[in-house]
N, C-alpha and C positions, 0 to 999 in steps of 0.2 A: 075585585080581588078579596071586600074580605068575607063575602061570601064561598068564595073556595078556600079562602083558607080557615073560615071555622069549622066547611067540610072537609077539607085534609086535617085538621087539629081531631076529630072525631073521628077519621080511619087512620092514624099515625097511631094516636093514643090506645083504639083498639087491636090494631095490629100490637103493638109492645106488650098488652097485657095477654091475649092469647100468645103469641111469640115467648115469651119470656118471662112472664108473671103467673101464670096461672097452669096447674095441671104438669105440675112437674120442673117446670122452670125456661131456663137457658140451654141445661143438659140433652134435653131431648131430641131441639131442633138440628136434624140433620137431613143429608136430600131423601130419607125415605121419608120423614115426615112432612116434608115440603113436596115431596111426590104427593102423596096421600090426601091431602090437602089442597094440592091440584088438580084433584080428579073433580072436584065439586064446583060449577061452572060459577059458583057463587063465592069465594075466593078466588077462582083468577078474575074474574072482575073487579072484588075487594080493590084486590091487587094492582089492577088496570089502574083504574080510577085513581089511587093512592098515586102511581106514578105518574101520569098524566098532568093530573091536579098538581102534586110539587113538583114537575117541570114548568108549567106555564106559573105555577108561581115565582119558582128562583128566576125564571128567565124575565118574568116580569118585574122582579127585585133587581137584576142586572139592567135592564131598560134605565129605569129609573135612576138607578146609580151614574149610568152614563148619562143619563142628560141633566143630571149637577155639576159631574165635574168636569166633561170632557166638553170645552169647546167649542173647537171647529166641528165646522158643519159635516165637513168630508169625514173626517176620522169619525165622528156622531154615526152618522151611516155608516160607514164599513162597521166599526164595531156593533153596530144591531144587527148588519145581517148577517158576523160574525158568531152571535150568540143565539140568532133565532134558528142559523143554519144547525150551531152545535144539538140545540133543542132539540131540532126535526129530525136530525140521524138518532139522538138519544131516543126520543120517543118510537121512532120506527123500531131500532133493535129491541129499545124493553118491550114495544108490543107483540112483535112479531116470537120473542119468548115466552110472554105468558100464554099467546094463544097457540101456539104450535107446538109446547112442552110434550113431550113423550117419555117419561122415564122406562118404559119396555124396551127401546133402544140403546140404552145404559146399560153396560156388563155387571153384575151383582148385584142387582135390584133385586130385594126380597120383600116380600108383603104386598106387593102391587099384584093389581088382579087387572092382567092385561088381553 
């Protein structure tokens, strides 16, 4: 874990600085520059990764948490595969957004070259 988390520390940190630090700001960010931005197979990946990486990390921080404080063995178990189920539908829908994104489908998309 803390090798993914010093690689999510290094695309969190880079994500904020492109996002919101650099080249105009916080202002800019809206779904056409997030469209545009998605067209480059090399940010939805960014983006993959970044999600992926802090799910199995929070969900590995929840793990961990229940097995301090929580007890019984039964409840131990329901609550993991509670939180690993929550994880696997979160990861399915985030992935299944970055990689299927089509802003051409979107009414008012301007700037996209679709």
């Amino acid at each position: 874990m803390r090798v993914s988390g010093l690689i999510l520390l290094v695309l969190a940190v880079g994500h904020v600085l492109i996002m919101h630090v650099f080249g105009g700001g916080v202002d800019r960010v809206n779904f056409g520059f997030v469209a545009l931005r998605w067209q480059s197979p090399f940010w939805r990946t960014w983006d993959w990764l970044m999600l992926s990486l802090a799910l199995v990390h929070g969900i590995n921080g929840l793990r961990v948490i229940t097995l301090d404080y929580v007890r019984r063995p039964g409840v131990r178990i329901a609550t993991n595969w509670f939180f690993a189920t929550a994880g696997a539908l979160a990861f399915g829908l985030g992935s299944i957004v970055v990689f299927t994104f089509d802003p051409c489908k979107w009414p008012g998309t301007v700037g996209i070259h679709c």
